[in-house]
C-alpha positions as CSV (number, residue, x, y, z in Angstrom):
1,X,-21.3,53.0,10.3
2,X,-23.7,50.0,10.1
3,X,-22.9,50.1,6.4
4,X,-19.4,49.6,6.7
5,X,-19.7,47.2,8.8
6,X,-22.2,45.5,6.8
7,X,-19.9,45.7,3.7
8,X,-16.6,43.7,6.0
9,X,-19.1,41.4,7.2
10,X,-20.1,40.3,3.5
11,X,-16.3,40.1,2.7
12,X,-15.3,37.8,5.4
13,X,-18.0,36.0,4.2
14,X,-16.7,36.0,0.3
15,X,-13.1,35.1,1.9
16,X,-14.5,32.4,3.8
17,X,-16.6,30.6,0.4
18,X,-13.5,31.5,-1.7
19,X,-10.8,29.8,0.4
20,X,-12.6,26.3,0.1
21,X,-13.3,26.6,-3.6
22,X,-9.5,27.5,-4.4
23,X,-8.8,24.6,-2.7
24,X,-11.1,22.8,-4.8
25,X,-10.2,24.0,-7.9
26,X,-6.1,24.0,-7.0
27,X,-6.8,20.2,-6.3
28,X,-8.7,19.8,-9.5
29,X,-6.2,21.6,-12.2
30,X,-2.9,19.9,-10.7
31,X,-4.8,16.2,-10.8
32,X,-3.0,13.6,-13.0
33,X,-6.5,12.3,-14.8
34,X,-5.2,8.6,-15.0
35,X,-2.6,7.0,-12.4
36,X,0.8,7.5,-14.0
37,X,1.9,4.0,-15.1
38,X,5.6,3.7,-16.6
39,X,7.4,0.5,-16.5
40,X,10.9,1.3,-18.4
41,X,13.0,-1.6,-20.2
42,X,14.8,-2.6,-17.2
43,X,11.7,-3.2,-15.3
44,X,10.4,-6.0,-17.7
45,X,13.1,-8.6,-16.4
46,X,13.0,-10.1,-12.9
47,X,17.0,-10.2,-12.3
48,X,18.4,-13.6,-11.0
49,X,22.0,-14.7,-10.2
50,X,22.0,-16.6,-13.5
51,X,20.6,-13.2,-15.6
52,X,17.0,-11.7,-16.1
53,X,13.4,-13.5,-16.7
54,X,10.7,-11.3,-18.1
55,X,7.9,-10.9,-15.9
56,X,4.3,-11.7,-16.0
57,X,1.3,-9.5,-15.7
58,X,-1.1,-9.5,-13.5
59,X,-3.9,-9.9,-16.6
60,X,-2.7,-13.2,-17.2
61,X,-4.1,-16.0,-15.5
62,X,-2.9,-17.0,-12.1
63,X,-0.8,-20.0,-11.4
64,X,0.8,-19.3,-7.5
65,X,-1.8,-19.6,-4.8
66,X,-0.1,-16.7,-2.7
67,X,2.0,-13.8,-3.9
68,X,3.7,-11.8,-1.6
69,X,5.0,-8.5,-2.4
70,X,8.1,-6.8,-0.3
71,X,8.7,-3.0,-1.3
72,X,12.4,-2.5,-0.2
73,X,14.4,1.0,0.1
74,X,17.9,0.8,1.1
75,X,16.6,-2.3,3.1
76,X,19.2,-4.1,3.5
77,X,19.7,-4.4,7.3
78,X,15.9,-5.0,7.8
79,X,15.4,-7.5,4.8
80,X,16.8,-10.5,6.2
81,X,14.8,-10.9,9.4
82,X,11.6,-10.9,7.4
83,X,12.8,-13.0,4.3
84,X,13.8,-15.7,7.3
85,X,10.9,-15.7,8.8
86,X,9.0,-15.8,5.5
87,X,10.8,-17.9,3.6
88,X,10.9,-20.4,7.1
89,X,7.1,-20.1,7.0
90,X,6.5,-20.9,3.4
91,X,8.5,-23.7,3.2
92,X,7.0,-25.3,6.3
93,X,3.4,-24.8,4.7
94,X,4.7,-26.2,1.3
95,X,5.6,-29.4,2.8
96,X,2.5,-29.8,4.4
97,X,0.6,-29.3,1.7
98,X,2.4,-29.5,-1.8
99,X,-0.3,-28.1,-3.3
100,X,0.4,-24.5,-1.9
101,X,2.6,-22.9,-3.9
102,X,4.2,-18.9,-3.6
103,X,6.2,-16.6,-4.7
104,X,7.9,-13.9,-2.9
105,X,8.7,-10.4,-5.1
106,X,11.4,-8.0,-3.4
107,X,10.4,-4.7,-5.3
108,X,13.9,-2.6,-5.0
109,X,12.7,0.6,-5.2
110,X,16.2,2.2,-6.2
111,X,18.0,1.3,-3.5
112,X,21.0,3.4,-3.0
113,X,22.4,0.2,-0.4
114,X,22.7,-3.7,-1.4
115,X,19.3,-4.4,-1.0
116,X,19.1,-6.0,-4.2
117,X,21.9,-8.4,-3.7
118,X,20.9,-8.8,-0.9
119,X,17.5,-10.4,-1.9
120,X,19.2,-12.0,-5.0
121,X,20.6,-14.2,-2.3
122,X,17.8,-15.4,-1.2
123,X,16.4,-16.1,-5.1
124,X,19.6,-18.0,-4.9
125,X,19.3,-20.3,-2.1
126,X,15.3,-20.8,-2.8
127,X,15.3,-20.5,-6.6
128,X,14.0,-17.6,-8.7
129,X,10.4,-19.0,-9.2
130,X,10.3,-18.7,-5.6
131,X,12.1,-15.6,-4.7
132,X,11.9,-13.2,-7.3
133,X,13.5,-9.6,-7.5
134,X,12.7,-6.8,-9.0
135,X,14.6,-3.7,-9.2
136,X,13.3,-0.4,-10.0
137,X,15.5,2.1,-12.2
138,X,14.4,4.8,-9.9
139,X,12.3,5.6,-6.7
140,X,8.8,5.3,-7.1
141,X,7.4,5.5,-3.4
142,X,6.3,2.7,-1.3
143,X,3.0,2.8,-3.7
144,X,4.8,2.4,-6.4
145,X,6.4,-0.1,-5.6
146,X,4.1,-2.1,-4.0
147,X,1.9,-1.5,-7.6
148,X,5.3,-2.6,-9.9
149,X,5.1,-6.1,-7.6
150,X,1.5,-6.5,-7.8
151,X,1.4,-5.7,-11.5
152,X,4.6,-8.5,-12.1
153,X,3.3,-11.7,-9.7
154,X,1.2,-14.8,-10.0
155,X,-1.0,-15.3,-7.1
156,X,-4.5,-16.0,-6.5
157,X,-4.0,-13.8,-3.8
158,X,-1.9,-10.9,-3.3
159,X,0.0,-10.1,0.1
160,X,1.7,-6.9,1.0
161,X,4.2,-7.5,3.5
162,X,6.9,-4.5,5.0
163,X,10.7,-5.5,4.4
164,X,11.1,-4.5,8.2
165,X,9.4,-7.7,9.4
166,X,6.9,-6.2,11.8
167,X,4.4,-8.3,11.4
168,X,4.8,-11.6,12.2
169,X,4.2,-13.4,9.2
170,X,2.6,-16.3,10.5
171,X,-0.4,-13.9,10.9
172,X,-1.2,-13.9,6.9
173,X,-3.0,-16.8,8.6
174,X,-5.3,-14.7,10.5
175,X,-6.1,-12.3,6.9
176,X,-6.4,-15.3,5.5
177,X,-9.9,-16.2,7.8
178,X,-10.6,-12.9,7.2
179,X,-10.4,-13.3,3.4
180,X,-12.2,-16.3,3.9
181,X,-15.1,-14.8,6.2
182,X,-15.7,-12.2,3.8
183,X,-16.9,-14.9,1.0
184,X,-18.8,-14.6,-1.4
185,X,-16.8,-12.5,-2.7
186,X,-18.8,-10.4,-5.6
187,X,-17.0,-10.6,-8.3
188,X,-14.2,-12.3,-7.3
189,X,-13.2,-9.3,-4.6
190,X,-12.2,-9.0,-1.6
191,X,-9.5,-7.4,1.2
192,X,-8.3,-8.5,4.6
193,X,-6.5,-5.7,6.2
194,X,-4.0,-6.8,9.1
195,X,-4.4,-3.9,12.0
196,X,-2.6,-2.6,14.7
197,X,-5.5,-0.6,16.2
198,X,-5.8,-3.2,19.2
199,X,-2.5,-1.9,20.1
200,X,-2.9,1.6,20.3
201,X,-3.2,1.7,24.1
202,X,0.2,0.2,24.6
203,X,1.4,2.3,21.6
204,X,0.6,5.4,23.3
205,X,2.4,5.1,26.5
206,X,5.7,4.9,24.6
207,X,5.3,7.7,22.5
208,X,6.0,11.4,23.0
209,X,2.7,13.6,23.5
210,X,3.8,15.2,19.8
211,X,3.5,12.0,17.9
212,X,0.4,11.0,19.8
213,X,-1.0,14.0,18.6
214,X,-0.2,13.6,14.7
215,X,-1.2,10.2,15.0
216,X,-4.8,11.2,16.4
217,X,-4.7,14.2,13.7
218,X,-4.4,11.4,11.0
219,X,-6.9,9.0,12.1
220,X,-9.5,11.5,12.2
221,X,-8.9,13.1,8.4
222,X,-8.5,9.3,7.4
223,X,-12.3,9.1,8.8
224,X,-13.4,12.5,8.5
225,X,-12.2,12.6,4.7
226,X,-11.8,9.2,3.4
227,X,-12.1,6.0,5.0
228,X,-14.5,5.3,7.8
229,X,-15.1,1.4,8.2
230,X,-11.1,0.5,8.6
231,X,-9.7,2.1,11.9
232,X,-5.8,1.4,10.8
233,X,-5.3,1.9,7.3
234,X,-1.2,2.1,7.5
235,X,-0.6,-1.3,8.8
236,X,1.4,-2.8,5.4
237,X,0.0,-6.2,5.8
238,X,-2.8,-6.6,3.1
239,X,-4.2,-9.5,1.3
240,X,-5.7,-9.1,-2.1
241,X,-7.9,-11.5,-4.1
242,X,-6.0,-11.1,-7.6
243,X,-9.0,-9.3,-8.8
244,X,-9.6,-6.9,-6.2
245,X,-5.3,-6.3,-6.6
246,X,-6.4,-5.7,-10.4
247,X,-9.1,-3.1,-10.1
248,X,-7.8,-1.2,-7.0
249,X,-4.3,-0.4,-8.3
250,X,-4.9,0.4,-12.3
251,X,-7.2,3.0,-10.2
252,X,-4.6,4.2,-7.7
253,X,-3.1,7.7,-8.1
254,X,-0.7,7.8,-5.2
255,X,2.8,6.6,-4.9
256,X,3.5,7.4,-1.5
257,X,2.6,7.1,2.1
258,X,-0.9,7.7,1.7
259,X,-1.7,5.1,-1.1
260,X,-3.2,2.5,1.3
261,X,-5.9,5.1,2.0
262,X,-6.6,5.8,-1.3
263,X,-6.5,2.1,-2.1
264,X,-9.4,1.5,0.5
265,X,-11.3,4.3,-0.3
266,X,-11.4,3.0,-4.3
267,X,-12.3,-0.2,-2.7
268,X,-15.2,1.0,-1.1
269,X,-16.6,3.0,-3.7
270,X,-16.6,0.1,-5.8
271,X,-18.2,-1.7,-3.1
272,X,-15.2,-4.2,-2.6
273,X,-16.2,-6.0,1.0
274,X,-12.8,-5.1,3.6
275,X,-12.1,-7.5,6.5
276,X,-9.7,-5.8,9.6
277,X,-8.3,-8.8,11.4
278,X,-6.0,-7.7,14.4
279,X,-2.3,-9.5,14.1
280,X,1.1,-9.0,16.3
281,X,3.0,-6.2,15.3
282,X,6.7,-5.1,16.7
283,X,8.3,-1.5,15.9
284,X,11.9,-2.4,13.9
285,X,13.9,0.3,14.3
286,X,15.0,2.0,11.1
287,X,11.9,3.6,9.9
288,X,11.9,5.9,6.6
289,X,8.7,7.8,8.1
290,X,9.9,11.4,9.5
291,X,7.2,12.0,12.3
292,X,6.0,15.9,11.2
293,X,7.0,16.3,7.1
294,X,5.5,12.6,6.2
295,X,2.3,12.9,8.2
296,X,2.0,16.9,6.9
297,X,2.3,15.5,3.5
298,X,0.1,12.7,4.2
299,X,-2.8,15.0,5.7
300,X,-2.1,16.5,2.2
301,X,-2.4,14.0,0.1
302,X,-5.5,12.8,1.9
303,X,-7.2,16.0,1.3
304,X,-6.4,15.7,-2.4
305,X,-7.9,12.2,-2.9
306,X,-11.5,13.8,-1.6
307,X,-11.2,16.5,-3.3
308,X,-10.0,15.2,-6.6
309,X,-12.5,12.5,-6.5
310,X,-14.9,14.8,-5.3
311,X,-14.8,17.6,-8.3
312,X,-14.2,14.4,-11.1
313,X,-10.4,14.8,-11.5
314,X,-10.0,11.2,-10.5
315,X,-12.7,9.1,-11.7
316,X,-13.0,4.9,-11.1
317,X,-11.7,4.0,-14.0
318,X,-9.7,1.2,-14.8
319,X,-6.9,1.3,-16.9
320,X,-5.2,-1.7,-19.1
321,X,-1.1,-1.5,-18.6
322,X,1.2,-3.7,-20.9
């Protein structure tokens, strides 16, 4: 009857407002108010072939022009090629100009391999004011990582760099002009993103039609949900000014894949000006990303950041860490 009828209609329609707002609220009662922030004992002391120095923070006053910060899990195959080419660039710049002085922080982010001694090599040969480690008592995620080495390093500005080396380092000169072309800086803030979206053509041809397709699923929730104005947020080469590296990650929530979109999408809402600067970029074999569960997980996670921000479970607030 046209009453029946009229009564399913007006269910479907309850389902269909209902689904949504569980969502909603599901994201809003499991939200972590304030990012998680833990640093135990261990993680106070760089470790050096000598012993341990205690590291800084990143509220103290900067006295390196360039930090760089290398997130490494079970890395230790990969590591070399981009400490070599890091390390061979940094020194280079140094002589030319003594008054450029860096650091490089290998974050191990409880390795299971010899990552760590690996890197403690390098502190060796170079000197632990150049090459510091840092080794995490457990895995944190690449976020959390990446946030342990910003939190610990010295530098005007702040680089993330991947332990696989597939960027070409020489390009932190090209986010460097972008840095630079963003000025004046309110506030003192500002991020150059390196991107790999210039590539996408060539990267598609090589790919199977599965991947392409999770990799256009992602892009779009990255747009439709979060971040419209960078068109690769994954590319891990980022440069920081050390107070855009301050307010961004005492905000962040997520540890994970997904950080760097949350990281952009705090810097926009706090109106943080973003440079994308294409640079060279090489696939190294070896990577920890499984195609389908990382990207299902990320296309969660992404949903959760609206959402949580959305409803006031996650609010722009900075937090002081010890």
């Amino acid at each position: 009857t046209p009453l029946v009828t009229d009564q399913f209609a007006a269910l479907r329609n309850v389902r269909v407002f209902l689904f949504p707002s569980q969502i909603c609220a599901i994201a809003h009662v499991t939200a972590v108010k304030m990012p998680a922030f833990h640093r135990h004992e261990e993680e106070k002391f760089f470790v050096t072939a000598e012993g341990k120095e205690p590291v800084p923070s990143i509220y103290d006053p900067a006295t390196r022009e360039l930090s760089v910060v290398v997130p490494s899990y079970n890395e230790e195959d990969r590591l070399p090629l981009m400490m070599d080419e890091a390390l061979d660039y940094l020194e280079k710049r140094q002589k030319q100009d003594p008054s450029f002085t860096y650091e490089v922080i290998v974050v191990d982010d409880g390795s299971k391999d010899q990552t760590k001694e690996v890197a403690l090599k390098y502190s060796k040969k170079y000197g632990s004011d150049k090459v510091r480690v840092l080794p995490l008592v457990k895995n944190r995620g690449k976020g959390g990582a990446v946030r342990m080495g910003v939190f610990s390093s010295r530098g005007k500005k702040i680089l993330m760099a991947d332990a696989d080396g597939a960027t070409k380092f020489p390009d932190i000169e090209k986010v460097e002009e972008g840095l630079k072309n963003l000025q004046p800086w309110p506030n003192g803030m500002a991020i150059s993103c390196g991107s790999r979206a210039h590539l996408e053509k060539d990267s598609i041809a090589k790919r199977s039609y599965f991947r392409t397709l999770l990799m256009y699923g992602f892009h779009f929730l990255v747009w439709f949900l979060c971040v419209k104005e960078i068109r690769d947020t994954q590319c891990g080469f980022k440069l920081l000014t050390r107070k855009a590296a301050e307010e961004t990650f005492t905000t962040l929530h997520i540890e994970r894949w997904a950080f760097d979109v949350e990281l952009l999408y705090i810097a926009q809402r706090l109106k943080i000006p973003i440079a994308e600067v294409a640079v060279n970029w090489t696939e190294i074999e070896g990577s920890k990303l499984v195609p389908f569960w990382s990207w299902l997980q990320m296309g969660r996670d992404l949903l959760f950041i609206r959402l949580r921000y959305m409803t006031g479970a996650w609010k722009l607030e900075t937090r002081k860490y010890n």
